[in-house]
C-alpha positions in Angstrom: -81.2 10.3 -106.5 -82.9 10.0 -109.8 -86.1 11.9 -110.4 -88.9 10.2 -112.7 -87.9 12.8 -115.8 -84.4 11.3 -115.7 -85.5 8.2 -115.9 -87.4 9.0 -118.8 -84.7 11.1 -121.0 -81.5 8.1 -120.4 -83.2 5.5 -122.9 -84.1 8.3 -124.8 -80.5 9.5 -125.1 -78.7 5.9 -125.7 -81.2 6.1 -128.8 -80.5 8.8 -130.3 -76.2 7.8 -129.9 -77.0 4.5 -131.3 -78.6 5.9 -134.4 -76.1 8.5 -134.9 -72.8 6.0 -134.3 -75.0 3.6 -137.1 -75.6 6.0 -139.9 -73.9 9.4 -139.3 -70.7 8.6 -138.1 -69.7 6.3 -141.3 -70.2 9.6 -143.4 -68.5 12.0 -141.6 -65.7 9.7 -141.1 -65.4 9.4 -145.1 -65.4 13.1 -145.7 -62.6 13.9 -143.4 -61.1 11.1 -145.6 -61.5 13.0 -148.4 -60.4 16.4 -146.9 -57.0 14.6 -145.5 -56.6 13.5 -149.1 -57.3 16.8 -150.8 -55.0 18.6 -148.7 -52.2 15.7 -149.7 -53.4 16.7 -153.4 -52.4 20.5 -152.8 -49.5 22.5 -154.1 -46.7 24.3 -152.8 -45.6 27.5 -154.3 -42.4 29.0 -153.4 -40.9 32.4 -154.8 -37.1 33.0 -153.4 -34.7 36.1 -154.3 -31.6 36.9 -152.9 -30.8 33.8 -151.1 -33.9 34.6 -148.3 -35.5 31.3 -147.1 -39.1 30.0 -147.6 -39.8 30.9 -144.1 -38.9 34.4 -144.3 -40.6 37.8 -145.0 -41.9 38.7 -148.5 -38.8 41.5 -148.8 -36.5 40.7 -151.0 -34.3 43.4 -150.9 -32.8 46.2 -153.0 -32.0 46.3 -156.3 -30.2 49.3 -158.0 -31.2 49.6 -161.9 -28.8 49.0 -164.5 -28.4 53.0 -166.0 -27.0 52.2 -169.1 -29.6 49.8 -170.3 -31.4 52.4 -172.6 -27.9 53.3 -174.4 -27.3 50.0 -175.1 -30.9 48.5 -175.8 -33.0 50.0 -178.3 -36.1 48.5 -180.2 -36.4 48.2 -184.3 -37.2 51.9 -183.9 -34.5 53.0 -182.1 -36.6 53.4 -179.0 -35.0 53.0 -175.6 -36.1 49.3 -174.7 -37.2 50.1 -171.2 -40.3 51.7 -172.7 -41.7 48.7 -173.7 -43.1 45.8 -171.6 -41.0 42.7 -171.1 -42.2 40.5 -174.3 -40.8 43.3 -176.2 -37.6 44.0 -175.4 -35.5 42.1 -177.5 -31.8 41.6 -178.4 -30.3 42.2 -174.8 -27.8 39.9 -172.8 -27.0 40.2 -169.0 -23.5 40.6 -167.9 -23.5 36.8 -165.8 -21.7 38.0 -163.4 -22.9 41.5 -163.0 -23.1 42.2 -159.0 -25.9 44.3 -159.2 -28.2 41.2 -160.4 -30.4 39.5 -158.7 -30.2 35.6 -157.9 -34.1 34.5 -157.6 -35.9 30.4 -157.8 -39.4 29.1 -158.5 -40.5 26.0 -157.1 -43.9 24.1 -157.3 -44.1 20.9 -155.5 -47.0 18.9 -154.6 -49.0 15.7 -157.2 -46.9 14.7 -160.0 -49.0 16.2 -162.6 -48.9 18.9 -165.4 -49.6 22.7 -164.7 -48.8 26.5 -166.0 -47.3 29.0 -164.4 -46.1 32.9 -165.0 -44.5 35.8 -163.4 -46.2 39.1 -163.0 -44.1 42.4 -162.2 -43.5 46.0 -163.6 -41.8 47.4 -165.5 -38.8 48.7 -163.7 -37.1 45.3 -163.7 -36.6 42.5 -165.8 -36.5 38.9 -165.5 -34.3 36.0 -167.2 -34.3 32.3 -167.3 -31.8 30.2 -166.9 -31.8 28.1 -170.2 -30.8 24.8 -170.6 -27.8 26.0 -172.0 -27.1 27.6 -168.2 -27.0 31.0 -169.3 -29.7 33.7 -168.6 -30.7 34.0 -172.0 -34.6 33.3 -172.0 -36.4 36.6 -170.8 -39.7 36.4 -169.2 -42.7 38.0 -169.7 -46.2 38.2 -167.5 -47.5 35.1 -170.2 -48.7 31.4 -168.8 -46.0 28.8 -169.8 -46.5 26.1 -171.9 -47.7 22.8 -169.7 -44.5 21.9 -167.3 -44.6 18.8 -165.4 -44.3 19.2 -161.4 -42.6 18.8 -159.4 -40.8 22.0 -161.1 -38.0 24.3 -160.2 -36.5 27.4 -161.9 -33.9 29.6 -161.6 -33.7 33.5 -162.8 -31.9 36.7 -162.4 -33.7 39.4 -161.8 -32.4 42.5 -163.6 -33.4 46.8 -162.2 -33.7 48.9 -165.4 -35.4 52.4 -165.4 -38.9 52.4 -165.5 -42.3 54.2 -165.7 -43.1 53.8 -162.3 -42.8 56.9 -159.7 -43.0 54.3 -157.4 -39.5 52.1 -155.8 -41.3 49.1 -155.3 -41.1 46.5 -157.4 -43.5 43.1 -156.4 -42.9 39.8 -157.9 -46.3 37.2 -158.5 -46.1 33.6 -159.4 -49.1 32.0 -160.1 -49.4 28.5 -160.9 -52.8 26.7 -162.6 -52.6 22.8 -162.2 -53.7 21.1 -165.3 -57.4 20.3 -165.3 -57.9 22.7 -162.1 -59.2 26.3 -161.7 -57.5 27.0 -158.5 -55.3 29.7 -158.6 -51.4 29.1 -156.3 -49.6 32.2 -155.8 -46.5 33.6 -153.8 -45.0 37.2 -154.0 -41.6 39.3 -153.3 -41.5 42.8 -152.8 -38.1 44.3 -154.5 -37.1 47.4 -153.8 -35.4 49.6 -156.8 -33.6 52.4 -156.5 -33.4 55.1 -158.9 -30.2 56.9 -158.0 -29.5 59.7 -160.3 -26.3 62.0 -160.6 -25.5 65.6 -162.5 -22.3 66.6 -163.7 -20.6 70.1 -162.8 -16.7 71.2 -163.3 -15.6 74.1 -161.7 -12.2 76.5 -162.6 -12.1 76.5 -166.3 -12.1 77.8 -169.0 -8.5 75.5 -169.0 -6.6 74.3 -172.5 -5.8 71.1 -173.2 -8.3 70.4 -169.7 -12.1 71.7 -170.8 -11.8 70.5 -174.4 -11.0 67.4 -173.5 -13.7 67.1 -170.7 -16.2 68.3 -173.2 -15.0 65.5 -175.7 -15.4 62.8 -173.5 -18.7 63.8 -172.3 -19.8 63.3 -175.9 -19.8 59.2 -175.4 -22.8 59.6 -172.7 -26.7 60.4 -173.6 -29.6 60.8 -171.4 -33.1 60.6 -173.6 -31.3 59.9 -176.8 -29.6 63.0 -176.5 -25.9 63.8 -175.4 -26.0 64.6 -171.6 -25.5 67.9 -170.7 -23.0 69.0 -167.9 -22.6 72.5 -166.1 -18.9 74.1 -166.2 -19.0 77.4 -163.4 -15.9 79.4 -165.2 -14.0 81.8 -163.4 -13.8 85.3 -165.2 -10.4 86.1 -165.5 -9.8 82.4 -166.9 -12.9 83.2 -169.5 -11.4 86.3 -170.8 -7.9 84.9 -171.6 -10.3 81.4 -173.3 -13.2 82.5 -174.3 -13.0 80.3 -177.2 -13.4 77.5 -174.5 -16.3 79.0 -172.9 -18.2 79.0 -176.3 -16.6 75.6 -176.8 -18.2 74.0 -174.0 -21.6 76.3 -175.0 -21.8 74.8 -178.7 -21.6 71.4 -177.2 -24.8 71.9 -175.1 -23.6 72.5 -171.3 -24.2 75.0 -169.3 -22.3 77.7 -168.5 -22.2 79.1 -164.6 -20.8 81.6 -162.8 -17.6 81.1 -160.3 -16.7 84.7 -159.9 -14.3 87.0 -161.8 -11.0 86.1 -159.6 -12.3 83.5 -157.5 -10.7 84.5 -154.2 -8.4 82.4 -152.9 -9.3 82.9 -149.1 -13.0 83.7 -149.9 -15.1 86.1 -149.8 -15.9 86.7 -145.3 -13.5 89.8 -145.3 -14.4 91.3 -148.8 -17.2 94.6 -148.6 -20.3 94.0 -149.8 -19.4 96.0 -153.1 -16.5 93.6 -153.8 -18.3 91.1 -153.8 -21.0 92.4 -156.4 -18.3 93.5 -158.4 -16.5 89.9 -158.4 -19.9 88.8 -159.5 -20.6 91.2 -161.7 -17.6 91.3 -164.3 -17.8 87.2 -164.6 -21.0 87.9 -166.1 -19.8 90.5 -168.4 -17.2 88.1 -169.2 -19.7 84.9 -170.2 -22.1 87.2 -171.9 -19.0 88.6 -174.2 -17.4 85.1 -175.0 -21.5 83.4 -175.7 -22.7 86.5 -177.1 -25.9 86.0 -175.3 -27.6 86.7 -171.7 -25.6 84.4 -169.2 -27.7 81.5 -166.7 -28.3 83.3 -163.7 -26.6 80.3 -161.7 -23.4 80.9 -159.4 -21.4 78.7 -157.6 -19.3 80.6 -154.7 -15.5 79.4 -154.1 -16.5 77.8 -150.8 -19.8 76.7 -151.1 -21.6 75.9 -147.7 -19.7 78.6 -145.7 -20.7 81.8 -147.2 -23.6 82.8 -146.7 -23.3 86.7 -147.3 -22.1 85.8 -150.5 -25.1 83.6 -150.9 -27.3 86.2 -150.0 -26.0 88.9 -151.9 -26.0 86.4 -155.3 -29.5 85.6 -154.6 -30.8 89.5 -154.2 -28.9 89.7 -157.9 -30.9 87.5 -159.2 -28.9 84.3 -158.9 -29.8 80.9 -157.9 -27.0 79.5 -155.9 -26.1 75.6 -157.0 -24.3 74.0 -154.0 -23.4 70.1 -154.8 -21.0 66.6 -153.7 -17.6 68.0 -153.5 -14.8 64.9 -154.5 -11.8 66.1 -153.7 -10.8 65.8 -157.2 -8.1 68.1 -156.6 -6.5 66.3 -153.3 -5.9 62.7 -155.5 -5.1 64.7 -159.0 -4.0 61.3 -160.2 -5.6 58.7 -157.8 -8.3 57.5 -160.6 -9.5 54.6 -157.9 -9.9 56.9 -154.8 -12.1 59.6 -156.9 -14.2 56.8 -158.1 -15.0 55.2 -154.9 -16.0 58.3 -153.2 -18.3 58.8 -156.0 -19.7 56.1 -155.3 -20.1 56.5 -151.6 -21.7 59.7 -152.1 -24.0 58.0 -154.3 -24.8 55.0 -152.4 -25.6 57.4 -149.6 -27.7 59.4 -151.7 -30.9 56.8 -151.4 -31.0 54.1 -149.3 -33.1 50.7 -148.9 -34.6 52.4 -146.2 -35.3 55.4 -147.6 -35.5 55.2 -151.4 -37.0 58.8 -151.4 -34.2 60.3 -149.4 -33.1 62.9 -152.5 -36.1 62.7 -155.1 -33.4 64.6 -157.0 -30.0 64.3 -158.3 -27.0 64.2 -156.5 -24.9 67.2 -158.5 -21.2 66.3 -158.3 -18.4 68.5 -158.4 -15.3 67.9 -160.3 -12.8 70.4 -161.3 -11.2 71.0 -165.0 -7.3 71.3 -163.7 -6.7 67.6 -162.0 -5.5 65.0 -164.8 -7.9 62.3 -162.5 -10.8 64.6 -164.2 -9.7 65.9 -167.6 -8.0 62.5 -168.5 -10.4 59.9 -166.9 -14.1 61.4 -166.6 -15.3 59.2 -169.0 -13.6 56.5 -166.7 -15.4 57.2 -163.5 -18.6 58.0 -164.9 -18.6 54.3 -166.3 -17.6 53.2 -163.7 -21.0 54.9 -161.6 -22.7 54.0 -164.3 -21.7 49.5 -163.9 -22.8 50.3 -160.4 -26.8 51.4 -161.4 -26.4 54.9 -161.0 -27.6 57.0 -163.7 -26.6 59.6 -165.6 -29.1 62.6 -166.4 -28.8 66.1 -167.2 -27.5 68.9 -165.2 -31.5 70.9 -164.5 -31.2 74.4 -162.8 -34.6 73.5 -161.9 -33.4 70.7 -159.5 -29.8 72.5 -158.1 -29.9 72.6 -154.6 
């Protein structure tokens, strides 16, 4: 049953509906009009690399730098390129098909009108454009385009080069003006670039017609501008019959180590304490005749993880004790492919997408003077490390492990 209030607040209600369907409604009807037709007016951004889709994550993988850019790339001043941001890097060509590239596209769809866009990233990678030529000639810097009609579409490789960034990351922004409009459209890509480095070391020398030649080839390789610098752990014995190879590879820059006077050929686990002081002893009399100077009080025992009294003992002399990636060098003595693919598995292993910080240092490997794999082809296989992003730096005994 109806009350008397009830009554009262019905034909007040059916007033207030009529009113609002008269005069309200109409408006709010046209301004979801004109939301529905601003929202057709928008623009889609879309930022791919690597072949991911537009649906996917913002990861867009890893990239491993290109280590020989600086040798290869310097400015008017004869400055490694890489110093310098994008715009200013001039005079380099990809390799098209280089494997370690990556494949990226840009595309902005939406109203057929005019609008600018750019690229923002840093500066431990590089971008190019394909011209209209179809080759990856045009390089990209963090500038707005000139006015390009949409809908628009670009493609680009995306190239790692060594930069001044501690960090591996490496984000890619697109942002995109339309003409007459001060709305900003963006996407992004995170890249991940890895940085992995690698130290030379030969072990067994002083060997003729072997260590010169090592020491020559190591001549076409540079690391800051300067030739690289390598570590060679002599054997004694070997140093006092070449001594003019020891100073040899001195006056050439490397570093000379110790690998004992007689380098035992089962090791040193049986040997008393006092022969094994001994064995280290006389190959430092030996390197401080042939240099004529106080020898580097690094040591490199025949059998590296295993002997650790040996270890110990070297250490309590004084010694740091340099361990490193051993390549069976001496197993494939003329196997060229073999010795370079398990350089590059070491390497490869050495930092990893998932952890790009795995070995903040350099992966030391260890060749030997006598196989003709190294003394006839280490100019080969470092090349060869080198087309496949890992770079080349100088042997530190700051960073031996």
């Amino acid at each position: 049953m109806l009350n008397k209030s009830t009554h009262v607040f019905l034909p007040f209600t059916l007033i207030l509906s009529f009113i609002f369907h008269l005069f309200f409604y109409p408006i709010l009807l046209n301004a979801s009009e004109l939301g529905h037709e601003n929202n057709n007016s928008s623009w889609a951004v879309n930022l791919l690399v690597n072949g991911m889709s537009e649906e996917a994550e913002d990861w867009g993988g890893v990239i491993r730098i290109n280590a020989d850019f600086d040798e290869k790339n310097k400015n008017a001043k004869g400055n490694p390129l890489a110093d310098y941001q994008p715009d200013e890097k001039r005079g380099h060509r990809i390799v098209e098909d280089d494997p370690d590239l990556m494949v990226g596209s840009l595309s902005i769809k939406g109203e057929s009108v005019k609008g600018k866009w750019r690229l923002i990233f840093p500066d431990n990678i590089m971008i190019w454009e394909k011209s209209s030529k179809a080759k990856y000639t045009v390089l990209i810097s963090s500038k707005f385009s000139d006015g390009v009609a949409i809908p628009f579409t670009c493609d680009f490789k995306i190239e790692g080069i060594k930069g001044s960034r501690t960090t591996n990351d490496a984000n890619i922004l697109v942002e995109f003006i339309p003409e007459g409009s001060k709305e900003v459209y963006r996407d992004s890509v995170l890249l991940t670039v890895l940085e992995t480095k690698f130290a030379l070391s030969f072990d067994d020398g002083p060997l003729p017609d072997k260590t010169d030649k090592i020491v020559r080839a190591l001549k076409n390789f540079y690391y800051n501008g300067e030739p690289v610098k390598a570590a060679f752990f002599q054997i004694g014995a070997k140093i006092h019959k070449f001594g003019e190879l020891t100073r040899f590879v001195d006056q050439n820059g490397h570093l000379v180590g110790n690998h004992t006077q007689y380098h035992e050929r089962f090791g040193h686990e049986t040997l008393p304490d006092k022969t094994i002081r001994e064995d280290i002893i006389l190959c430092e009399e030996e390197i401080r005749k042939a240099l004529g100077k106080e020898p580097l009080k690094i040591i490199r025992n025949r059998s590296l993880w295993q002997e650790e009294r040996f270890d110990r003992m070297a250490q309590e002399m004084g010694y740091e004790i340099c361990h490193g990636e051993m390549l069976q060098d001496w197993e494939s003595p003329s196997n060229l492919k073999e010795v370079e693919e398990k350089a590059e598995q070491v390497l490869s292993n050495w930092n990893t997408k998932d952890n790009p910080q795995l070995h903040p240092y350099p992966a030391i490997l260890i060749f030997h003077e006598f196989p003709e794999v190294t003394y006839d082809h280490i100019g080969e296989i470092v090349r060869y490390l080198q087309d496949r992003g890992f770079e080349l730096v100088d042997f530190d005994p700051d960073q031996i492990y």
